[in-house]
C-alpha positions as a Markdown table, in Angstrom:
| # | Residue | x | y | z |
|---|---|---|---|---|
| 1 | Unk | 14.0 | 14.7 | 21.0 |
| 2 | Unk | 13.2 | 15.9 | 17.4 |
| 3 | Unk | 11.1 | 13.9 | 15.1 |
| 4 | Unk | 14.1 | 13.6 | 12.8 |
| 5 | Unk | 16.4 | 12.3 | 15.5 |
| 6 | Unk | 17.3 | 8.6 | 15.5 |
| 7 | Unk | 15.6 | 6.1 | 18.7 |
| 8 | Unk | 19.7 | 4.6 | 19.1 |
| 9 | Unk | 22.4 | 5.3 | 17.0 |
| 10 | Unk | 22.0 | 2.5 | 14.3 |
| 11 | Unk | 24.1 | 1.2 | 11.2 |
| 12 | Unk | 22.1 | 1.7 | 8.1 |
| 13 | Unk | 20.1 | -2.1 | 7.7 |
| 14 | Unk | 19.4 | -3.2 | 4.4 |
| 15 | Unk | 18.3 | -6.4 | 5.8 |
| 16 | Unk | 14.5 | -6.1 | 6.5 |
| 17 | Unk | 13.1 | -7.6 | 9.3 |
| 18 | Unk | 14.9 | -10.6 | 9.4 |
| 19 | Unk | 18.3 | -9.6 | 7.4 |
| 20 | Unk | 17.4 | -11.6 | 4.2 |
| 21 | Unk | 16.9 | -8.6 | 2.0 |
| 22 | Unk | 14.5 | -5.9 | 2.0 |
| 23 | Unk | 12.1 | -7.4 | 0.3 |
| 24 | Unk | 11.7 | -4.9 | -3.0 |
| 25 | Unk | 12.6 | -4.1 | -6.3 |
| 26 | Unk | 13.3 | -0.7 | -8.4 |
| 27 | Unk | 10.2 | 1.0 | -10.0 |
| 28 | Unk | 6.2 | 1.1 | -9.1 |
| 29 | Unk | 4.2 | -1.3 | -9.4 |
| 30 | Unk | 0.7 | -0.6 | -10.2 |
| 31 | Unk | -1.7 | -1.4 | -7.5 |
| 32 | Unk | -4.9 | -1.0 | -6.8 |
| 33 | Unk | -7.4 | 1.2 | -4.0 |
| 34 | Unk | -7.8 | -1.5 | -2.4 |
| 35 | Unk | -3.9 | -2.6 | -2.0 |
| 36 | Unk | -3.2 | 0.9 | -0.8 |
| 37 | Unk | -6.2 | 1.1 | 1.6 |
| 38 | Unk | -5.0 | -2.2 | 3.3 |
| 39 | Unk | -1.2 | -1.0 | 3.6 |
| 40 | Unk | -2.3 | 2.4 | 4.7 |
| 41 | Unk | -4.4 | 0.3 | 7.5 |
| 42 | Unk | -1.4 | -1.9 | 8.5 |
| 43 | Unk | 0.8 | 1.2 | 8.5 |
| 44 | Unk | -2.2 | 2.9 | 11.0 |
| 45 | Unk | -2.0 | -0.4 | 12.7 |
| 46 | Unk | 1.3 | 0.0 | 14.0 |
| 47 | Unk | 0.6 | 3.3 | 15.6 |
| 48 | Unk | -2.1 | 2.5 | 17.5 |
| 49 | Unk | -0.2 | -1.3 | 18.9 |
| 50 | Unk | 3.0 | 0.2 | 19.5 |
| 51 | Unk | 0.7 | 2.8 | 21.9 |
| 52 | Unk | -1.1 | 0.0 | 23.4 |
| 53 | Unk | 1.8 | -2.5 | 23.9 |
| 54 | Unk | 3.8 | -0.3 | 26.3 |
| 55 | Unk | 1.0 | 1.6 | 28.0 |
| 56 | Unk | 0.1 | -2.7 | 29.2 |
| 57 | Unk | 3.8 | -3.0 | 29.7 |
| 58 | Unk | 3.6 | -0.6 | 32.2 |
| 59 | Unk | 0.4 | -2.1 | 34.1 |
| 60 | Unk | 2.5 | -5.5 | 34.0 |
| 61 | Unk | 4.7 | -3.4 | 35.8 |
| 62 | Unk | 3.1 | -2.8 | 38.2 |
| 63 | Unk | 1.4 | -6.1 | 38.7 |
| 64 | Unk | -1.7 | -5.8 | 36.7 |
| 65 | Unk | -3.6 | -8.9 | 36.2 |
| 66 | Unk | -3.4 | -10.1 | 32.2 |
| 67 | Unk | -1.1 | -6.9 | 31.5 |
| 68 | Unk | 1.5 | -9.0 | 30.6 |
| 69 | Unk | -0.7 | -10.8 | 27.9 |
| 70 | Unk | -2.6 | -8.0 | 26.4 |
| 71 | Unk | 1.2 | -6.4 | 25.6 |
| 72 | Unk | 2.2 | -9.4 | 23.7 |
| 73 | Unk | -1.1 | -9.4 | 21.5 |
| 74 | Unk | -0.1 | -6.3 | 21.3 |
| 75 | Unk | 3.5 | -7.0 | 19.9 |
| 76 | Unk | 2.3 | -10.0 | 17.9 |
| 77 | Unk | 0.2 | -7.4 | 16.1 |
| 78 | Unk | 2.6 | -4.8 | 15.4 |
| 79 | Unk | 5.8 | -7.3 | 14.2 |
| 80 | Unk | 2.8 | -9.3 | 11.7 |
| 81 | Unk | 2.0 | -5.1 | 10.7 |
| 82 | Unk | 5.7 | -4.3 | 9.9 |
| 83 | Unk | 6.6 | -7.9 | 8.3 |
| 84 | Unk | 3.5 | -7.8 | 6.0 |
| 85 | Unk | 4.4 | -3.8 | 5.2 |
| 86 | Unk | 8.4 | -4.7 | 4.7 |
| 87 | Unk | 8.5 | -8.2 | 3.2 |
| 88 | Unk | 4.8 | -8.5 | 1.6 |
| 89 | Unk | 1.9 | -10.9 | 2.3 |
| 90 | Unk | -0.7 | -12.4 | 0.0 |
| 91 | Unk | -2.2 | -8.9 | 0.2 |
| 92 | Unk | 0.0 | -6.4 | 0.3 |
| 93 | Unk | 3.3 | -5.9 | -1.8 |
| 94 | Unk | 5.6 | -5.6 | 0.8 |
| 95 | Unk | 8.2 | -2.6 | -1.0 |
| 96 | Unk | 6.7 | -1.1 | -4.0 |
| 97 | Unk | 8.6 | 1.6 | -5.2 |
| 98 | Unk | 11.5 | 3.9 | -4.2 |
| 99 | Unk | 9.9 | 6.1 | -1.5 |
| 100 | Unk | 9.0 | 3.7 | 0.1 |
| 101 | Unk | 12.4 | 2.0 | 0.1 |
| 102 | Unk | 13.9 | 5.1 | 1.4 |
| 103 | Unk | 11.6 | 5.2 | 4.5 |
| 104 | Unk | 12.7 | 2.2 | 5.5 |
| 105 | Unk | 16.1 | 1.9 | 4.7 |
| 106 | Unk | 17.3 | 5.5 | 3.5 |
| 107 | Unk | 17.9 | 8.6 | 6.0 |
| 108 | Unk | 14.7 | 7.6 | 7.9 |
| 109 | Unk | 15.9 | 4.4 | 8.7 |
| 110 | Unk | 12.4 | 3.6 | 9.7 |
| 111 | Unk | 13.1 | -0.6 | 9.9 |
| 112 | Unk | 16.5 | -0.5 | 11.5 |
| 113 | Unk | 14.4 | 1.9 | 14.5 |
| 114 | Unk | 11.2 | -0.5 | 14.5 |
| 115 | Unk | 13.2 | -3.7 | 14.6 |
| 116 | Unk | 15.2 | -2.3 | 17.7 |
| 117 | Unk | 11.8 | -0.7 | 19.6 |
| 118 | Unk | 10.4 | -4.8 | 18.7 |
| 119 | Unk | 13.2 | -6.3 | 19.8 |
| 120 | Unk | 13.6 | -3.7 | 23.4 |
| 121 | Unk | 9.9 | -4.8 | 24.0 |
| 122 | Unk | 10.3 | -8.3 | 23.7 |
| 123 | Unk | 13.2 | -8.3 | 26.2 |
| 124 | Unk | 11.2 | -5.3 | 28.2 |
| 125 | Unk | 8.2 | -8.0 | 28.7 |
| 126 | Unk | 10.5 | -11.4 | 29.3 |
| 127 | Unk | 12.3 | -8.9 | 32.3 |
| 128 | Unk | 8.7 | -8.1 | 33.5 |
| 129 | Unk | 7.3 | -11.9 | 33.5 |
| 130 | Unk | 10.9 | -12.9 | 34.9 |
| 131 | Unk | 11.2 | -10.4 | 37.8 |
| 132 | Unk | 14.5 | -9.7 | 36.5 |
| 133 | Unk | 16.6 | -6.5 | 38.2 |
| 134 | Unk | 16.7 | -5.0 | 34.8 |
| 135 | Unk | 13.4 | -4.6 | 33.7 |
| 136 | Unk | 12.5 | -1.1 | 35.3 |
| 137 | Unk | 15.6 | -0.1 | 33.1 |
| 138 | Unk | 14.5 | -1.7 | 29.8 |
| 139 | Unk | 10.9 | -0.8 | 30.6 |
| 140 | Unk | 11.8 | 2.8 | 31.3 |
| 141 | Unk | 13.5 | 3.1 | 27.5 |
| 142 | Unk | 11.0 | 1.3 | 26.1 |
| 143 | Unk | 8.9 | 4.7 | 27.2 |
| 144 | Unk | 11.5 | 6.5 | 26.4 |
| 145 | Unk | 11.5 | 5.8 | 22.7 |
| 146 | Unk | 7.9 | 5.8 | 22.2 |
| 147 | Unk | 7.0 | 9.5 | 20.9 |
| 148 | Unk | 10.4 | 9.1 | 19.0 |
| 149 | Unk | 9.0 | 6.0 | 17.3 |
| 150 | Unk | 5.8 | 7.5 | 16.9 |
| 151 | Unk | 6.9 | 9.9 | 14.9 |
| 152 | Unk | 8.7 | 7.4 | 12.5 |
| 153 | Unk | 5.7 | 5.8 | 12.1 |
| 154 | Unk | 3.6 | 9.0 | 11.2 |
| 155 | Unk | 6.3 | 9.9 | 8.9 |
| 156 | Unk | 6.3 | 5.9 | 6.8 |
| 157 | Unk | 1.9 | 6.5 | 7.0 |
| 158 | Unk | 1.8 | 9.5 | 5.3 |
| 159 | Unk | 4.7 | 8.0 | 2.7 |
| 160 | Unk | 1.8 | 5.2 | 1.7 |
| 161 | Unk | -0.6 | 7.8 | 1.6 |
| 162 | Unk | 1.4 | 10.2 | -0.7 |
| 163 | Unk | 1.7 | 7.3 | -3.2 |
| 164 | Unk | -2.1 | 6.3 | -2.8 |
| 165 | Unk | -3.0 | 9.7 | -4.2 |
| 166 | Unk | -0.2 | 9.6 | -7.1 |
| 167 | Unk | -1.2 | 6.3 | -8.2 |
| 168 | Unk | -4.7 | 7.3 | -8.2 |
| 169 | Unk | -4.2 | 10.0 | -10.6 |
| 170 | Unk | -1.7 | 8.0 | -12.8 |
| 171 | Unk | -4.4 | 5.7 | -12.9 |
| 172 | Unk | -6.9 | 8.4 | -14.0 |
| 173 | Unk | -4.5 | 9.2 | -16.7 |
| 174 | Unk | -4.0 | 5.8 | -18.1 |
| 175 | Unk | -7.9 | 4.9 | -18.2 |
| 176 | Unk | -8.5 | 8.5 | -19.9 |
| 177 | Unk | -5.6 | 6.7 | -22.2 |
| 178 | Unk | -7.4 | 3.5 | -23.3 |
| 179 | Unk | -10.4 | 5.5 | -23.4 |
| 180 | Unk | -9.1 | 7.8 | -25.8 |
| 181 | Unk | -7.8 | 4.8 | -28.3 |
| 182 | Unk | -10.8 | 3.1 | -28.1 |
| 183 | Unk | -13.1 | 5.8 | -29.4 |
| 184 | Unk | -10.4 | 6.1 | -32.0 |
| 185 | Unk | -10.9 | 2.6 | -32.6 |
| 186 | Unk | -14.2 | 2.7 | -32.7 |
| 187 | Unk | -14.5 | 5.9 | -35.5 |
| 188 | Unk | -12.2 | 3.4 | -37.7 |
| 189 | Unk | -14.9 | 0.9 | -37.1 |
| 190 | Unk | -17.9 | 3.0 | -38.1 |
| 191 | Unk | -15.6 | 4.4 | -41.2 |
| 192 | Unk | -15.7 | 0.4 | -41.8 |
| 193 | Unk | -18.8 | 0.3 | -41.6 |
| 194 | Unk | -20.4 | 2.7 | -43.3 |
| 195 | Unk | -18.2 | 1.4 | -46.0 |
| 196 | Unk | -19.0 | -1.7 | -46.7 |
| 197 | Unk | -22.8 | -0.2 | -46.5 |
| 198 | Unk | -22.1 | 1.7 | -49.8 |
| 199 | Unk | -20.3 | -2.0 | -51.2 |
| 200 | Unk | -23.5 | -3.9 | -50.1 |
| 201 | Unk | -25.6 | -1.5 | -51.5 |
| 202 | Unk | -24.0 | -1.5 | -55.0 |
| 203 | Unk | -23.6 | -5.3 | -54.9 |
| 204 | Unk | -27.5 | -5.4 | -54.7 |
| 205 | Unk | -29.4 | -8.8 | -54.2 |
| 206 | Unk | -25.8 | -10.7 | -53.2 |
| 207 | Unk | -24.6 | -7.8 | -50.7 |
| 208 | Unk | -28.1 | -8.2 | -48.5 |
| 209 | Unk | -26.0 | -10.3 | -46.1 |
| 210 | Unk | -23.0 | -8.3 | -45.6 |
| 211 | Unk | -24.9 | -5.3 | -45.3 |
| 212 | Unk | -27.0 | -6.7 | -42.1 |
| 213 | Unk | -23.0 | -7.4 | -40.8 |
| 214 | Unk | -22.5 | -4.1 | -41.4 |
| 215 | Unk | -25.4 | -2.5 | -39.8 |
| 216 | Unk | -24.6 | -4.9 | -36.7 |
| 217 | Unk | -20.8 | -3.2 | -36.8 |
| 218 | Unk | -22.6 | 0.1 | -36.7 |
| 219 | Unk | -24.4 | -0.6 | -34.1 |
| 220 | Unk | -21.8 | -1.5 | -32.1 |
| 221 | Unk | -19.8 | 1.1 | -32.8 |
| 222 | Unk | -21.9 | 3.3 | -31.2 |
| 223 | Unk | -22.1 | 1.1 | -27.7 |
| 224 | Unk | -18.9 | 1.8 | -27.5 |
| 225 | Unk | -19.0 | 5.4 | -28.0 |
| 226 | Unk | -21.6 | 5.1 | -24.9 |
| 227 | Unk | -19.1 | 3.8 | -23.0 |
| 228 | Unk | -16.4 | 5.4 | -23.2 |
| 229 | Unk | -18.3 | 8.8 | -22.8 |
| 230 | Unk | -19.4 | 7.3 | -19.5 |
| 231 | Unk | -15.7 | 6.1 | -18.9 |
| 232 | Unk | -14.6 | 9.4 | -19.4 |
| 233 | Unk | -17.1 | 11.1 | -17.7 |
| 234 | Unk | -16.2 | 8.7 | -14.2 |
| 235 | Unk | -12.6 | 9.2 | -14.8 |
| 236 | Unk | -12.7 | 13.3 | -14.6 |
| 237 | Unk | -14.8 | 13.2 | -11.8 |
């Protein structure tokens, strides 16, 4: 089967994992290296579990002590992975921006072909426990879809990491931004400043005051030409 091919013929869902919405909004959101290293983890995640899920579905197959058990960690894993990546958690947004979107619910259809490998393994692993007549059937397209799947799964991964690197140089851009208007703030400041020297020196005796203010402005001034050499410095490297 081709890595564009669909698992099962499948209606386009627009529901998310549960059908209450897909859990996202038009536009990206800024977020930070941290955001994106945890949903590019969870993405990870459910490559390796969906792996590990039916290779112990197969050893409950065939009888394997604890099989059975390790499989549905193994689920548990993988459905907490996809809910967290589609519907968001108290770390991770859920769906961010439109790529993302789209390789879940566009031509991909990457949650429609999750939900359905979840929900085969679930019923795979209740036919195992239950000695029921179908499960070599359910268990034998459970294997069936699982390079298919895997493929989907590189595919969404490599979408998180594509917007981890954009949003890393937008954010380059933006700090290079603020950097920029602060030194521009700052030359205003020292214009200020050297300024009201010149006042405080022709006010004499009464200007003493205002002119230590003014030296203290100065001095600032040029901490903050410091630091946003150093900012700019860190934000082309």
């Amino acid at each position: 089967m081709m890595a564009s091919e669909q698992i099962r013929p499948v209606q386009n869902n627009k529901g998310g994992v549960d059908g209450s919405g897909d859990g996202g909004d038009n536009g990206i959101k800024p977020l930070s290296g941290d955001v994106f290293g945890a949903l590019i983890n969870l993405s990870g995640r459910r490559r390796f579990t969906s792996q590990r899920l039916v290779l112990y579905a197969v050893l409950a197959s065939q009888g394997h002590d604890g099989a059975a058990k390790t499989a549905r960690e193994a689920l548990a894993l993988f459905r907490g992975a996809h809910t967290a990546l589609v519907k968001g958690s108290d770390t991770v947004p859920g769906i961010f921006c439109e790529e993302v979107r789209e390789a879940y619910f566009g031509k991909l259809d990457g949650d429609a072909q999750i939900v359905y490998f979840m929900n085969l393994a679930e019923r795979t692993l209740n036919a195992i426990e239950d000695r029921l007549r179908d499960g070599p059937a359910l268990l034998e397209e459970l294997v069936r879809i699982t390079t298919p799947l895997l493929s989907v799964l590189n595919q969404i991964t490599t979408v998180y990491e594509e917007q981890s690197k954009r949003h890393a140089v937008l954010m380059k851009k933006q700090l290079r931004g603020i950097m920029t208007d602060i030194e521009t703030i700052a030359k205003q400041a020292k214009m200020v400043s050297f300024n009201a020297r010149i006042v405080a020196a022709r006010a004499g005796q009464a200007g003493k005051e205002f002119s230590v203010v003014a030296g203290v402005l100065s001095n600032i001034t040029t901490e903050i030409d410091d630091l946003v050499r150093a900012a700019l410095s860190g934000a082309a490297a």
